[in-house]
C-alpha positions in Angstrom: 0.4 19.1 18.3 2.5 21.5 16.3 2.8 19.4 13.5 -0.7 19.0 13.1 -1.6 22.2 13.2 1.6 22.8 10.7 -0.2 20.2 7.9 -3.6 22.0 8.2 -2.5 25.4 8.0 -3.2 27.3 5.3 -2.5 30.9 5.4 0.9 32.5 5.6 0.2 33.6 9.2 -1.3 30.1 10.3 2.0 28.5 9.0 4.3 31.0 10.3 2.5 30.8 13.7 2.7 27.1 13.6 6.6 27.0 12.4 6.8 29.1 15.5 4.8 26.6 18.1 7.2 23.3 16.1 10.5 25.2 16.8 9.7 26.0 20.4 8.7 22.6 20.6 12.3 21.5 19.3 13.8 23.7 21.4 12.5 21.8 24.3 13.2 18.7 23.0 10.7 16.9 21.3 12.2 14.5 19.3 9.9 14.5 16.3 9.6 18.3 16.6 13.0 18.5 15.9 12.9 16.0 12.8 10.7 17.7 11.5 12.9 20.9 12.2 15.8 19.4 10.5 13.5 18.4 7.2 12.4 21.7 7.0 15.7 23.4 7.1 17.0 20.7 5.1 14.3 21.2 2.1 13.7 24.8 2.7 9.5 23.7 3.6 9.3 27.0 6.3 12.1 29.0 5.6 15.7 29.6 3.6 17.0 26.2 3.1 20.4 25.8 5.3 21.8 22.5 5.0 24.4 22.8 7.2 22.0 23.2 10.3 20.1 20.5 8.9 23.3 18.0 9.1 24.2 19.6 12.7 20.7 18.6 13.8 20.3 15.2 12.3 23.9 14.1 13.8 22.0 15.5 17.5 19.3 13.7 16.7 21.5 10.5 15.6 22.8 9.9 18.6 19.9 10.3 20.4 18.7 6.7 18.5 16.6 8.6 15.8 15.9 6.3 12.8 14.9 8.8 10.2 17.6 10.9 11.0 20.1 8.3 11.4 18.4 7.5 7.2 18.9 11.3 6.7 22.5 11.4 7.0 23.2 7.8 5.3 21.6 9.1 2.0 23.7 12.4 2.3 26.6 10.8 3.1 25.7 8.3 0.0 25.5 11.5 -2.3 27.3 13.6 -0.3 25.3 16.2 0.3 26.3 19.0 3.1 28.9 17.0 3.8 32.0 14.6 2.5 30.8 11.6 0.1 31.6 8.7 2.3 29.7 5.2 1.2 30.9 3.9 4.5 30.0 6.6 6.5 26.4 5.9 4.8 26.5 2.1 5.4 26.9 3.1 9.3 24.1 5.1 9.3 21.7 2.7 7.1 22.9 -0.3 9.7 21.7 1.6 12.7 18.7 3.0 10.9 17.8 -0.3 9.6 18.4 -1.9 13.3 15.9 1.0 14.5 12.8 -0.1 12.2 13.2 2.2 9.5 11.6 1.0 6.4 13.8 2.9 3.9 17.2 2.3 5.3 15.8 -2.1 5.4 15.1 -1.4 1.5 18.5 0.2 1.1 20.5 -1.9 2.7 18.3 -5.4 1.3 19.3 -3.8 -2.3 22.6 -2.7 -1.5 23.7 -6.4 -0.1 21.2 -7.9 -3.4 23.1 -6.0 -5.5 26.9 -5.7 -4.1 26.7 -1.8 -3.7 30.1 -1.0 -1.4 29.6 -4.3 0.7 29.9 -7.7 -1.0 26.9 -9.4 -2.3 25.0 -11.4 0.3 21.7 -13.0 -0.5 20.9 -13.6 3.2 21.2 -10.0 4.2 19.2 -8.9 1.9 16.8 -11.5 2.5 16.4 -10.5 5.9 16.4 -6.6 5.1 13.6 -7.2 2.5 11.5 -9.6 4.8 11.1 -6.8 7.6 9.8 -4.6 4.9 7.5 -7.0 3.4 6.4 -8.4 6.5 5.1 -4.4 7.4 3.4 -4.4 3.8 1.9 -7.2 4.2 0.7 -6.4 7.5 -0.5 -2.8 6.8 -2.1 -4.9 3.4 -4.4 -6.8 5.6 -5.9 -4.3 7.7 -7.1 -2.2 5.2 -8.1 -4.5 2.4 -9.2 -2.4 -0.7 -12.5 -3.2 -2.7 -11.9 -6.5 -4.8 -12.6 -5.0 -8.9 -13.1 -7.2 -11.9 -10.8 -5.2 -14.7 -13.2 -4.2 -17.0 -11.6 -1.9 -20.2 -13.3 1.1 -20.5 -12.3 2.7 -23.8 -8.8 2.5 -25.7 -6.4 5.4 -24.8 -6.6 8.5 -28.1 -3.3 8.5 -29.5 -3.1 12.0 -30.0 -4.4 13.1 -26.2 -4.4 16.8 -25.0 -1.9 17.6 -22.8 -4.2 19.1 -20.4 -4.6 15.9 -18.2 -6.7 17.8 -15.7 -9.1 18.8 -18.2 -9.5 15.4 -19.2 -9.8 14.1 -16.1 -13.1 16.4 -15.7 -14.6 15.9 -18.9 -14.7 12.1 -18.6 -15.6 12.6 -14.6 -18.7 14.6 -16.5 -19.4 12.1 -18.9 -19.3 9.1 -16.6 -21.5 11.4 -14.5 -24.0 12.0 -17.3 -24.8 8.5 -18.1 -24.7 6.8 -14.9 -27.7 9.6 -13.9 -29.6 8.6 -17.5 -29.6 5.0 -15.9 -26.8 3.2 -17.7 -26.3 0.4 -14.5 -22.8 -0.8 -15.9 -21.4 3.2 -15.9 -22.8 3.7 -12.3 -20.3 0.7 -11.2 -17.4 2.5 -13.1 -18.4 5.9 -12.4 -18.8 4.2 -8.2 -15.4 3.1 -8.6 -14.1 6.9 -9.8 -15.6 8.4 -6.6 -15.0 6.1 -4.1 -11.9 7.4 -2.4 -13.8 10.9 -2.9 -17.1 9.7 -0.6 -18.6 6.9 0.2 -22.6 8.3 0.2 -21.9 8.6 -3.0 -20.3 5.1 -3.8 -23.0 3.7 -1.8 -25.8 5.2 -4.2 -24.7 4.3 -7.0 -24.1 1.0 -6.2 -27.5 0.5 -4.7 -29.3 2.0 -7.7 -27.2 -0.4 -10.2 -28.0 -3.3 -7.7 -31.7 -2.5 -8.0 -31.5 -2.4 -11.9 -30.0 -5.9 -11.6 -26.2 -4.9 -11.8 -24.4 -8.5 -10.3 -21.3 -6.0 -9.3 -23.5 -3.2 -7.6 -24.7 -6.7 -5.5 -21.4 -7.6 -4.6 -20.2 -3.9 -3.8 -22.9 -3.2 -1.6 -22.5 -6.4 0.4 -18.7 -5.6 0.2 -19.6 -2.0 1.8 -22.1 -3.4 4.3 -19.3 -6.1 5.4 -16.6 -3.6 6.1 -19.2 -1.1 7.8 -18.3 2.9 7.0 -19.6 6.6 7.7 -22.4 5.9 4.6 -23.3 2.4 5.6 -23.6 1.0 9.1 -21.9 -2.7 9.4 -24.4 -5.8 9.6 -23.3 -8.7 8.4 -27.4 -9.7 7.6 -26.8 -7.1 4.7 -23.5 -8.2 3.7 -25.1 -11.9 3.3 -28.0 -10.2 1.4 -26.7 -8.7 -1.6 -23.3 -10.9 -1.6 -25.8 -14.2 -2.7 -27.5 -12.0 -4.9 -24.5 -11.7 -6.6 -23.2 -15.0 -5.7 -27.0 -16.6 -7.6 -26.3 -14.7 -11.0 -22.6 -16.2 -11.1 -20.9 -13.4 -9.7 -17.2 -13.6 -8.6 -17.0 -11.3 -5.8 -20.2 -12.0 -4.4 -19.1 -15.8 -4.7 -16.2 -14.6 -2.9 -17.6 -12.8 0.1 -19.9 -15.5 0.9 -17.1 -17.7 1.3 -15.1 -15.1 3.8 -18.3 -14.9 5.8 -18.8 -18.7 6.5 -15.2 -19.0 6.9 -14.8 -16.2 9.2 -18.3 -16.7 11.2 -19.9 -13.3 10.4 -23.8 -13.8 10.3 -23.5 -17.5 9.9 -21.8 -20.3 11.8 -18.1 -20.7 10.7 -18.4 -23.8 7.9 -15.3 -24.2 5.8 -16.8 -26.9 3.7 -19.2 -23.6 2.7 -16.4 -21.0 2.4 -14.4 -23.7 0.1 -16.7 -24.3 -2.1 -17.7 -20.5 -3.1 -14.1 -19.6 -2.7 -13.2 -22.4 -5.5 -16.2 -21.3 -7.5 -14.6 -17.8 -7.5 -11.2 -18.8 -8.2 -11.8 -20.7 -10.8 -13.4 -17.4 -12.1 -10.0 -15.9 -12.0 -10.4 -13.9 -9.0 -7.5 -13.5 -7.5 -8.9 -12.9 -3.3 -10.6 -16.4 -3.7 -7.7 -17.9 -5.2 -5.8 -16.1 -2.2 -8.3 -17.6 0.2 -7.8 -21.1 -1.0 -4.4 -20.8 -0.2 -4.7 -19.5 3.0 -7.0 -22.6 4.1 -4.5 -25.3 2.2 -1.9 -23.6 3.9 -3.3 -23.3 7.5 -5.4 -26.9 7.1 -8.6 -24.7 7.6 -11.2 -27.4 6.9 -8.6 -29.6 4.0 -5.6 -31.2 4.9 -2.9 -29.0 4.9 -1.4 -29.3 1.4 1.9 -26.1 1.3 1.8 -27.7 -2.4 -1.5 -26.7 -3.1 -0.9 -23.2 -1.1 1.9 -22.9 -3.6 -0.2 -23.4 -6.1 -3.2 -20.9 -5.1 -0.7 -17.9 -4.1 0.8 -18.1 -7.1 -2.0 -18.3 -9.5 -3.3 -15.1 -6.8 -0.3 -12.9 -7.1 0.1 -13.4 -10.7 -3.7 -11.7 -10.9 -2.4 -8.7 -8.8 -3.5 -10.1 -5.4 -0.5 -8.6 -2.8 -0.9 -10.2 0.0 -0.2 -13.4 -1.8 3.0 -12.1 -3.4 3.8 -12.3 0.4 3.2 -15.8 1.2 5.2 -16.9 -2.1 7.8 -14.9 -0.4 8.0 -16.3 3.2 7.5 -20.0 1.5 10.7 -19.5 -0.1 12.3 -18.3 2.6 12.2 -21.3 4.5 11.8 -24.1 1.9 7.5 -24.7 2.6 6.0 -26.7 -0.4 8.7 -25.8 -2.5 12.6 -26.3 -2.5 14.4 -23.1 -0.3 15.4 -20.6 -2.6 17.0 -17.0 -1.4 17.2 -15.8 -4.9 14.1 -15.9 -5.4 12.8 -14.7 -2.0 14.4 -11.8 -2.5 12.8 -11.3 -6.7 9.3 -12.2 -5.2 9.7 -9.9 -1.8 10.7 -7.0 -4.6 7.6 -7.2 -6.2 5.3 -6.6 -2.9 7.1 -3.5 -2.6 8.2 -2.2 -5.9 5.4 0.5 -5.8 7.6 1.5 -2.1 11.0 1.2 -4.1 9.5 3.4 -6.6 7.9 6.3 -4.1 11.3 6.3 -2.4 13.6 6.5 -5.5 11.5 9.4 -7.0 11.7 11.0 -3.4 15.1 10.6 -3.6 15.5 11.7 -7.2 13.5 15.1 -6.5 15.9 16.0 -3.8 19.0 15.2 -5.0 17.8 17.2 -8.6 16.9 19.5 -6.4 19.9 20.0 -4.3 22.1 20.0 -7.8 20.0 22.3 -9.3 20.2 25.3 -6.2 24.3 24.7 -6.4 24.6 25.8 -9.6 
């Protein structure tokens, strides 16, 4: 309770208050009240930064089987930070950590044994390090499946930019504004796909005013939108089927697409997978990557073809090279244990990397920050 009322204060007061309520809380023994505790003294979030009460707290928390803390003091052993650099020390920590479930310490150690970094090289360990992590990516991937978008270039990138990004940002948020409310169908997609983390009545208008000015990708978004069901748009399949073969009748790729996931997962029609391969080939041979996804996933299960891990090879591939995630995935475990192609750790390991190079990255810079950080206050 005290961290949420932490993260949505936003006065002084509110936040001092709430500091309050999390350290009582850690004093009682709360275990996540008291990692937070230790982050906070550790970065300086409520207070004057005192790392030393940071390591004393992460080491209490370490032995009481905390991952993150058990992380904590791995990477500040690794740098040494408020304490002795000691790579083994760090390795300890990462082991246990790793052994816990913690994403970053898996990542750490899967590069650390990938690379050779203070243990000797070992393909397998870091197989097995990166598979956990992928495996979660993967997972986390699937339940919340973003929008399938055809990339469609807008306008080349000025040379000689201002430097005001935010500025920017707003004057082509205006402009895209300006013409998708003149009526320009092919803006109100674009301008749709600007808003759409920002609120879905929105989204949903625009799409449905494109749709009716005979936009193919307004179609497929709005069956897309009535498929997945949200606050703007209340789920029904019926709909979904509606405007996904209006797309899917004008040649459309994701409205191909979608009415291949609904006969192949039953959703307002009888399951048929002779149905759902046939649009999800149309689609893939349109370069969409979820339907060349999909075809993989029914050659490699045997969903209404013979299973064919050859052919699965073939689709994932052809998927993850067009950005498709999930796929990268698949490749992945298929390498892992030898599947329609011959075993190969090496490149398990290169194809598991690029699932979750946006993760590496995220951690790295979070790691950078702190560690600038932490030279730049000991000067």
């Amino acid at each position: 309770m005290s961290n949420k009322i932490l993260k949505h204060s936003k006065s002084k007061k509110e936040k001092e208050e709430a500091y309050q309520l999390l350290t009582k809380a850690a004093d009682m023994g709360h275990l996540k009240a008291m990692e937070k505790l230790a982050a906070g003294l550790l970065f300086g979030y409520h207070g004057p930064q005192n790392i030393t009460a940071a390591v004393t707290l992460y080491e209490t928390l370490a032995e009481k089987g905390s991952h993150k803390s058990q992380t904590a003091l791995g990477f500040m052993f690794s740098y040494g930070i408020g304490m002795e650099y000691n790579q083994a020390k760090a390795l300890v920590y990462y082991t246990f950590a790793s052994l816990g479930g913690n994403l970053i310490s898996q990542m750490i150690l899967g590069y650390r044994y990938w690379v050779g970094i203070n243990v000797p090289r070992n393909c397998e360990a870091a197989l097995t390090n990166y598979r956990k992590v992928a495996h979660f990516i993967a997972n986390k991937l699937e339940k919340n499946e973003e929008m399938p978008v055809e990339k469609v270039r807008l306008m080349e990138k000025s040379e000689n930019l201002s430097s005001n990004n935010d500025f920017l940002d707003w004057d082509v948020h205006q402009y895209y504004k300006f013409l998708a409310e003149r009526g320009d169908t092919q803006i109100q997609v674009v301008y749709k796909a600007k808003i759409l983390f920002s609120g879905k009545n929105k989204a949903f208008y625009y799409f449905l005013k494109a749709a009716k000015a005979g936009n193919t990708h307004g179609m497929a978004f709005l069956g897309k939108m009535f498929l997945e069901g949200s606050v703007a748009v209340t789920q029904s399949n019926a709909s979904a089927f509606k405007y996904f073969t209006m797309a899917a009748e004008k040649g459309n790729a994701v409205g191909l697409w979608g009415l291949g996931l609904l006969y192949f997962q039953g959703k307002g029609v009888p399951v048929n997978y002779t149905e759902a391969f046939k649009y999800f080939h149309i689609a893939a041979e349109k370069g969409l990557a979820d339907a060349q996804f999909q075809l993989g996933v029914m050659y490699h299960s045997g969903s209404g073809v013979r299973k064919d891990y050859k052919l699965a090879f073939k689709y994932f591939y052809l998927a993850s090279q067009n950005g498709q995630p999930i796929a990268v995935y698949y490749l992945a475990q298929m390498y892992a244990a030898g599947t329609g192609v011959f075993r190969s750790c090496q490149n398990a390991v290169e194809v598991n990397n690029f699932l979750h190079c946006w993760f590496s990255y995220e951690i790295h810079m979070h790691y950078m920050t702190f560690h600038s950080y932490i030279r730049i206050i000991s000067l």
